[in-house]
C-alpha positions in Angstrom: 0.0 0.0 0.0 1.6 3.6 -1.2 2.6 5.2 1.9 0.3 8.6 0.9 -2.5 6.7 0.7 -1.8 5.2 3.9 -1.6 8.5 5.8 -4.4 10.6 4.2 -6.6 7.6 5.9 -5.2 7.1 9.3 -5.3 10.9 9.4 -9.0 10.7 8.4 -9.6 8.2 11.0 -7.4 10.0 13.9 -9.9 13.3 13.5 -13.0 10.7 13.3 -11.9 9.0 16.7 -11.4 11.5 18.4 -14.5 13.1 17.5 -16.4 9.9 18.5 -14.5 9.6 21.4 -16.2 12.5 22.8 -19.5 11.5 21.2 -19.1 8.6 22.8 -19.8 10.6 26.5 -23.4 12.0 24.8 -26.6 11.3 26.1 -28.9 10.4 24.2 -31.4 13.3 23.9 -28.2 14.8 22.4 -27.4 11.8 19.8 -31.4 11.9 19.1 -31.0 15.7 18.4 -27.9 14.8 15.8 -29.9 12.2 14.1 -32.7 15.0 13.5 -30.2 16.6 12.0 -28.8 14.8 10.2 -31.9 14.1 8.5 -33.3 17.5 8.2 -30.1 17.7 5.9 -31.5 15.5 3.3 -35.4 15.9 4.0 -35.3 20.2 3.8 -37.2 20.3 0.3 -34.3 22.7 -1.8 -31.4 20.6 -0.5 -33.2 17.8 -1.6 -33.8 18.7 -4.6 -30.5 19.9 -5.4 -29.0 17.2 -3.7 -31.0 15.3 -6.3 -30.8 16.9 -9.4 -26.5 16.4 -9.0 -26.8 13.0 -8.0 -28.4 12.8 -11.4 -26.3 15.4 -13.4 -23.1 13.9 -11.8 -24.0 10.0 -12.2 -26.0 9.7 -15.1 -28.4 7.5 -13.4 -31.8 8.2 -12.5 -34.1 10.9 -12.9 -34.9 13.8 -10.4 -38.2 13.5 -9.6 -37.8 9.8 -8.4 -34.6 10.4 -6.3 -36.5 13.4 -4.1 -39.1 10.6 -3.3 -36.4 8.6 -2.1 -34.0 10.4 -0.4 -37.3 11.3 1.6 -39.3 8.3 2.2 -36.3 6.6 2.6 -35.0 8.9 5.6 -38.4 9.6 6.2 -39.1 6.3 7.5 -35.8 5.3 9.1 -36.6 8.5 11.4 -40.0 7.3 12.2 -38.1 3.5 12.7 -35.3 5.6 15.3 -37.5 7.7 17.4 -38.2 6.7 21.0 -35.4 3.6 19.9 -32.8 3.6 22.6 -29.4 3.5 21.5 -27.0 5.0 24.5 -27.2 3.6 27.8 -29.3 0.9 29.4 -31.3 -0.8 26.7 -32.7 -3.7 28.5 -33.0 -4.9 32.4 -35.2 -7.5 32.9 -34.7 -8.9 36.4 -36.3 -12.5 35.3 -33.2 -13.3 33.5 -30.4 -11.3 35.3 -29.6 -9.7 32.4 -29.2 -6.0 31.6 -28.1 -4.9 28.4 -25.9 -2.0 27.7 -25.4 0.1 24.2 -21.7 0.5 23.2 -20.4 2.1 20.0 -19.0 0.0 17.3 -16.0 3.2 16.5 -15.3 4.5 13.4 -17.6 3.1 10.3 -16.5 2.9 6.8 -19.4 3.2 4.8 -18.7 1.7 0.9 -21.6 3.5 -1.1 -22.8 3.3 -4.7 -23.1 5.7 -8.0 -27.2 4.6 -8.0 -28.3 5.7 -4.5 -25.4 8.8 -3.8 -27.7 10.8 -1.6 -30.0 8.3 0.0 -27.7 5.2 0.9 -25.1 7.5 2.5 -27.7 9.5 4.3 -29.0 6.3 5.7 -25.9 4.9 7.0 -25.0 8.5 8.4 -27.9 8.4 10.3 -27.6 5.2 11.5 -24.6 5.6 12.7 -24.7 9.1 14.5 -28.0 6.9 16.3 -25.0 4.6 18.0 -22.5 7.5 18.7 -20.1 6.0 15.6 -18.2 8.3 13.7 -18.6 7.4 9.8 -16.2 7.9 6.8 -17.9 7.4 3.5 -16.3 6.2 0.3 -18.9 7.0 -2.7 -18.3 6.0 -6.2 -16.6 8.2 -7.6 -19.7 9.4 -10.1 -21.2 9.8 -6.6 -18.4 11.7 -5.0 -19.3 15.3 -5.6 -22.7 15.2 -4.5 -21.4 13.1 -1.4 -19.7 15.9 -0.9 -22.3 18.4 -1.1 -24.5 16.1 0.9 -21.6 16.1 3.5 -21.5 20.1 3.9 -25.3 20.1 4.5 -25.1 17.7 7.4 -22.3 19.5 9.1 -23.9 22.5 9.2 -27.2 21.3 10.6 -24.4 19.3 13.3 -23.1 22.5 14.0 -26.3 24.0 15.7 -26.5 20.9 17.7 -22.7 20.8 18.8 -21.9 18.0 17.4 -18.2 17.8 15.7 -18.1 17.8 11.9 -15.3 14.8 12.3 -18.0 12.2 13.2 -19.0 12.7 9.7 -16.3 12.4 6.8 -15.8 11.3 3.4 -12.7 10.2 1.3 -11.0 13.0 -0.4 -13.0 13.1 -4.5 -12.8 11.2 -5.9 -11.1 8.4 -4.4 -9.5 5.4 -5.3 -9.6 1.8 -4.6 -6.5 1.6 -2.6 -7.8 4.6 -0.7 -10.8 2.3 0.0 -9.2 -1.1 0.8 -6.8 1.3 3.1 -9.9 2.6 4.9 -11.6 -0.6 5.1 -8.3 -2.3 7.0 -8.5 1.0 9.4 -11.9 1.3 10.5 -13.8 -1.0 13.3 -16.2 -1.9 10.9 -17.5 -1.8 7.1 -20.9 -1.6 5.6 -20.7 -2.0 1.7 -23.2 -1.7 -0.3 -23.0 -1.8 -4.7 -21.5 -4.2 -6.1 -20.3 -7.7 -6.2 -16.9 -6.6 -6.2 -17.2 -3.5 -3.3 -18.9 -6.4 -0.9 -15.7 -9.0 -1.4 -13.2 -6.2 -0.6 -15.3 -5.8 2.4 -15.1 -9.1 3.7 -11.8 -9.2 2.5 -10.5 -6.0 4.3 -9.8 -8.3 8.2 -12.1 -5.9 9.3 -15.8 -6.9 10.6 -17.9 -6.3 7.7 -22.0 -6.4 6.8 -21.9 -6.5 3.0 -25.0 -7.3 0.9 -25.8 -9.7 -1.7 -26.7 -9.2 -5.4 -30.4 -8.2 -6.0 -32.2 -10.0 -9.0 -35.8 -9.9 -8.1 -38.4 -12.5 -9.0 -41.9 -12.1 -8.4 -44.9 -14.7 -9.1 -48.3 -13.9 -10.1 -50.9 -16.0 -9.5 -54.2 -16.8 -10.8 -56.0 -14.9 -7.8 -54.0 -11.9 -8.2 -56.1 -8.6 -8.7 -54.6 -8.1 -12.0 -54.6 -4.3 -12.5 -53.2 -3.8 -9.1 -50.6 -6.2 -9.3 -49.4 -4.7 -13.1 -49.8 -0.8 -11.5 -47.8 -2.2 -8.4 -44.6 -4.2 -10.6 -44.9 -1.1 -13.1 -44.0 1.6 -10.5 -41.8 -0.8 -9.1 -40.1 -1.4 -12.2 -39.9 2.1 -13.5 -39.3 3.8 -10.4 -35.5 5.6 -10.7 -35.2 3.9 -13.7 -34.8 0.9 -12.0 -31.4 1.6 -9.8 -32.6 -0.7 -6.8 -31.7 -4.0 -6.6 -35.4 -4.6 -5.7 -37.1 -3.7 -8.9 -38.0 -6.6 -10.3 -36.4 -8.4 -13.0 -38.1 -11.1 -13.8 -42.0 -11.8 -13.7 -43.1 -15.6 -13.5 -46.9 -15.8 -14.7 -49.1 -18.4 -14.3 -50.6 -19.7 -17.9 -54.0 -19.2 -16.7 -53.4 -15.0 -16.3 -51.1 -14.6 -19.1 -53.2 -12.8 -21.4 -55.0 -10.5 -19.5 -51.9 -9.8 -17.3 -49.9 -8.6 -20.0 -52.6 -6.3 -21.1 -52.6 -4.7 -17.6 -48.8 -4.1 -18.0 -49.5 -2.8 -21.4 -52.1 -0.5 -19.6 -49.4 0.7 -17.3 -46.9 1.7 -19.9 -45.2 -1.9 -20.9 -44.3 -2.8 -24.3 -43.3 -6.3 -24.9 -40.6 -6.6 -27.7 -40.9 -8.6 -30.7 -38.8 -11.8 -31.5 -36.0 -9.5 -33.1 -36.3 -6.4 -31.0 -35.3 -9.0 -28.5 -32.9 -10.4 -30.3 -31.3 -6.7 -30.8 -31.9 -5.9 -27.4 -30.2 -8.3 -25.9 -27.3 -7.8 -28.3 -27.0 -4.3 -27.3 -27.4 -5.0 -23.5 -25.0 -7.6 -23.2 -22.1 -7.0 -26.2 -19.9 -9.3 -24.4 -22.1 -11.4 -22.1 -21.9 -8.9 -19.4 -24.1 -6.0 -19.0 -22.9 -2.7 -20.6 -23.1 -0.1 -18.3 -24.8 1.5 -21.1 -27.8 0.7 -20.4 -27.9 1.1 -16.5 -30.6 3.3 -15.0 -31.6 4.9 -18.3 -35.1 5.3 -19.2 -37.2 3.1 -21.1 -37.0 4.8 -24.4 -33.6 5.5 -23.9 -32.9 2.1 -23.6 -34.8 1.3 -26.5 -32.9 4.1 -28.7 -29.5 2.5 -27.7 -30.3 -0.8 -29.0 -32.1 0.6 -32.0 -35.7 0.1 -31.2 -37.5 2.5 -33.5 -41.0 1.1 -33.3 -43.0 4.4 -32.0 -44.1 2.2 -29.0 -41.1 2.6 -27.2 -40.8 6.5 -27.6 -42.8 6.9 -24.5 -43.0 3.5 -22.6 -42.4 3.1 -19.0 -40.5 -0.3 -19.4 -39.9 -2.7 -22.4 -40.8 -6.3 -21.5 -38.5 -9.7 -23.1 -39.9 -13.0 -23.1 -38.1 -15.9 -22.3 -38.7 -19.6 -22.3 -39.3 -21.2 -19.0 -37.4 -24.1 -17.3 -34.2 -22.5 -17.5 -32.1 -19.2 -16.4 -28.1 -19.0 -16.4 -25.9 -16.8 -19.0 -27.2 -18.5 -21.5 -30.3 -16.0 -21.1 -28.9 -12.7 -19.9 -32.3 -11.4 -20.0 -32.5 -14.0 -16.3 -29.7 -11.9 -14.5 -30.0 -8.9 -13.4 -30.5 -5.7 -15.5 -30.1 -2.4 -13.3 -32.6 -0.8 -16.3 -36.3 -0.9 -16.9 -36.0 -4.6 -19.2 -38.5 -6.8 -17.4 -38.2 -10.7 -18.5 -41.5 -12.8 -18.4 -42.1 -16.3 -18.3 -45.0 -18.2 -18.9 -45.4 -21.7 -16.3 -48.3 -24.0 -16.3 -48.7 -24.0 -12.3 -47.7 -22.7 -9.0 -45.1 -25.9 -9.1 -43.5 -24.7 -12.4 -43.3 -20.8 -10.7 -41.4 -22.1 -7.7 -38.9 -23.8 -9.9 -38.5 -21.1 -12.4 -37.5 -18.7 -9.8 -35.5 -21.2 -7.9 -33.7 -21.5 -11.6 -33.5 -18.0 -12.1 -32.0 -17.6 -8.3 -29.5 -20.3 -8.7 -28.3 -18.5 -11.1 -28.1 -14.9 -9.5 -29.5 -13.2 -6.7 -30.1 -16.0 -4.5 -30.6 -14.6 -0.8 -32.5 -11.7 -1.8 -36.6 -11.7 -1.6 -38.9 -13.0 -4.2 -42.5 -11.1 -4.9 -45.5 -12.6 -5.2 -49.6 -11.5 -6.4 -52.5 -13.0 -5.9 -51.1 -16.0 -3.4 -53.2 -18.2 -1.1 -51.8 -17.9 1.9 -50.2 -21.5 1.9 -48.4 -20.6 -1.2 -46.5 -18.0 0.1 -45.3 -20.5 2.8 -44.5 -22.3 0.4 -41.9 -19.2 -0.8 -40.4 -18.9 2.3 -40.1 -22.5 3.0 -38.2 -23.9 -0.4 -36.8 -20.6 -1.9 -33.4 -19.3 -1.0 -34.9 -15.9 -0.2 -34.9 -13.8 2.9 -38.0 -11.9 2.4 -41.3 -12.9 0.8 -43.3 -9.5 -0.3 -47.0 -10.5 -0.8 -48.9 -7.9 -2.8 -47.2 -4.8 -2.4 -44.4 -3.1 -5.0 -41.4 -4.8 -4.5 -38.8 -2.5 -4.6 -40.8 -0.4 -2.3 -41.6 -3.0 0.0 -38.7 -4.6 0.2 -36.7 -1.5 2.1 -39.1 -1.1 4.2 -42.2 1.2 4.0 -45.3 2.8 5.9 -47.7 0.3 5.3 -45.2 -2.8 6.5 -43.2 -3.0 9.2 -39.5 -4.1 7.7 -37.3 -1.6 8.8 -36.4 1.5 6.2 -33.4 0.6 4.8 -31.3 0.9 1.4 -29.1 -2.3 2.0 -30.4 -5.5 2.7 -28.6 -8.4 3.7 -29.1 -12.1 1.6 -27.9 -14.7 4.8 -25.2 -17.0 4.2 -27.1 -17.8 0.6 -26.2 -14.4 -0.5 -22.6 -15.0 1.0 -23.6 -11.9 3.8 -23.6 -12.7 7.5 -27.2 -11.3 8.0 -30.2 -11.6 6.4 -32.2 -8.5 8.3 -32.5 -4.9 6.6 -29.3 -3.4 8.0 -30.6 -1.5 10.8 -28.7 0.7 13.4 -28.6 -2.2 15.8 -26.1 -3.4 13.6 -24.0 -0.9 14.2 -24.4 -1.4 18.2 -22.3 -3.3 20.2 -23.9 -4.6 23.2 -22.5 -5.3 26.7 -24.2 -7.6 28.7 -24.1 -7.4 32.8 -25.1 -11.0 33.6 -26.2 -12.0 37.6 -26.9 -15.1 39.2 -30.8 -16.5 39.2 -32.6 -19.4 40.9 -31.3 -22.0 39.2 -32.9 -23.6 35.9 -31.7 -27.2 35.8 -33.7 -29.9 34.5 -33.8 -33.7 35.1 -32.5 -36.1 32.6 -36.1 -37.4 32.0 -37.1 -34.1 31.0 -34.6 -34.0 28.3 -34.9 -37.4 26.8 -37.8 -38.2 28.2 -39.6 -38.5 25.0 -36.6 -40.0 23.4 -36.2 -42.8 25.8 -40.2 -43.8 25.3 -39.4 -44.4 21.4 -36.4 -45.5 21.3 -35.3 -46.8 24.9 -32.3 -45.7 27.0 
């Protein structure tokens, strides 16, 4: 490691501790007061949409309109999820057990971010963070770096009438570099990546404890009791929304033969146009010149997309999304269009029963974005236990907008987040929405009890009676 790049981080990360050292002494009607302001940062309705409008002149990706709903829904919600939460101090006594548990900072956080969410994600983990008494250094992408940087003057400012130090919250010097990365992810007490593949193995690669997450891919079902104009307004505002940045817009829809027809008609109704057998064929060609996907193509709009793979058909001038059909029983790199797309391309396959739907998706999953959450419309209730049960998923959303739902929103009760962990099948070590109790350590002060010893029979009691001793 070049010894500059060495010192411009441990000098970043000497400021940072010893701003969190003293944060580490605050109460918490003073770290509650940070958090507010932290979020009034993003959620003040001209910083937002400037804050916006760069993220989307600086990265490409996206549109305006889409990223001020979600820088403030998404910190919207996580301060609704934070107030009243207890985060310094006592957190739990409960007498029956002997156990009281205490709320200790992780340190100093470095936060990987990504070019598609470069107001929201780092707002989130900023937040989150100043919640536990961390300090935080961010790393954006470097397409996110300037507005990171902009975001990062808004927060100190609003710190400043609290009395907070600015040092709890820093960033890489623009626009980075991955050595300066690696070099803060060896430093820090702990990393939370979020982006890509690539970003979340250097995490857990660094030696330092690290909550990654796992590649997105979404799947949903539809079914043949789905309310079909409902479910297509649902996936189309799911698709479409941010030109499909999040890695919970869906990819893939898996329809039951029985709704085919007048399922696609509802997506048509919603803005969907379904490519012909060589618009396909060009698409695909266009999207994936060399079997990977060209960055092209990633969070443009629909009839941009269209344009780039020379779609001229005046249906996809003004579309919302372009739908691909693909052949069910399989899903690998043979059939790009069953990876992930990061762009408003929506595959559909047409199975025979709910039987064929679960193995479709388990194809499509074994492939890519296995861990992740699969969607479902129109579901008996046993059928989405099914889901959960036999899918490698950790999150089944029943009738809602997936990429909504999935990060939590007002009408469910996962908690608002922009990174969600996949469990050991996504190669993450959690499979909750990364929440700030992640970012906790927690001491335990463990007495003595009556005693809670049972007898042998009461162990192996029922053991014995089969089976015999």
């Amino acid at each position: 490691m070049p010894g500059g790049e060495n010192e411009v981080v441990r000098s970043l990360l000497a400021r940072a501790r010893l701003a969190q050292e003293g944060f580490d002494r605050a109460d918490q009607e003073t770290v509650d007061l940070a958090v507010a302001a932290a979020g009034w940062a993003v959620l003040e309705p001209e910083r937002n949409r400037a804050l916006a409008e760069q993220a989307v002149r600086d990265t490409g990706l996206g549109n305006v309109a889409d990223k001020i709903a979600k820088n403030h829904r998404k910190t919207l919600g996580l301060l609704r999820d934070l107030k009243g939460a207890r985060s310094v101090g006592v957190l739990t006594d409960d007498p029956a057990t002997g156990i009281t548990e205490i709320a200790r900072p992780a340190g100093v956080v470095a936060a990987i971010t990504p070019s598609t969410n470069p107001v929201a994600t780092p707002a989130n983990v900023i937040i989150n963070a100043l919640k536990t008494r961390n300090a935080v250094v961010l790393s954006p992408s470097p397409k996110g770096a300037g507005v990171c940087a902009a975001l990062l003057a808004h927060v100190h400012r609003e710190l400043a009438k609290v009395g907070v130090e600015a040092d709890l919250v820093q960033m890489l010097p623009p626009p980075g570099s991955k050595g300066l990365t690696m070099e803060l992810m060896r430093q820090a007490d702990l990393v939370v990546a979020t982006g890509s593949r690539d970003n979340v193995r250097a995490a857990y690669s660094s030696g330092t404890p690290a909550l990654g997450v796992g590649v997105g891919n979404v799947a949903a079902i539809v079914a043949p009791a789905a309310d079909l104009p409902a479910a297509a307004a649902r996936i189309a505002a799911s698709k479409s929304f941010d030109h499909a940045t999040s890695c919970s817009s869906e990819n893939s829809l898996v329809v039951l033969a029985e709704v085919w027809d007048p399922l696609l008609a509802a997506l048509a109704g919603q803005g969907g146009v379904l490519a012909e057998a060589d618009e396909q064929l060009r698409l695909e060609a266009a999207m994936f010149p060399s079997g990977g996907l060209s960055s092209d193509f990633i969070a443009r709009s629909a009839p941009r997309v269209a344009f780039l793979a020379g779609l001229d058909r005046a249906a996809f001038a003004s579309c919302r999304f372009i739908m691909v059909r693909e052949e069910p029983g399989h899903a690998g790199p043979g059939q790009p269009f069953s990876g992930e797309k990061l762009s408003p391309v929506l595959t559909l396959y047409r199975v025979v029963d709910f039987d064929a739907a679960i193995a479709q998706v388990r194809a499509i999953y074994d492939y890519q974005g296995k861990g992740h959450s699969v969607g479902v419309h129109g579901a008996t209730r046993d059928q989405v236990l099914r889901l959960a049960l036999e899918l490698p998923v950790c999150r089944v959303i029943v009738d809602q907008a997936h990429c909504v739902a999935t990060g939590g929103a007002f009408d469910n009760s996962l908690p608002f987040s922009l990174s969600m962990g996949c469990g050991t099948r996504g190669g993450n070590g959690f499979s909750d929405n990364l929440n700030y109790r992640y970012f906790l350590n927690i001491t335990r002060i463990v007495r003595a009890i009556a005693p809670v010893k049972p007898v042998e029979s009461e162990i192996f009691g029922e053991y014995w009676q089969r089976y015999g001793r």
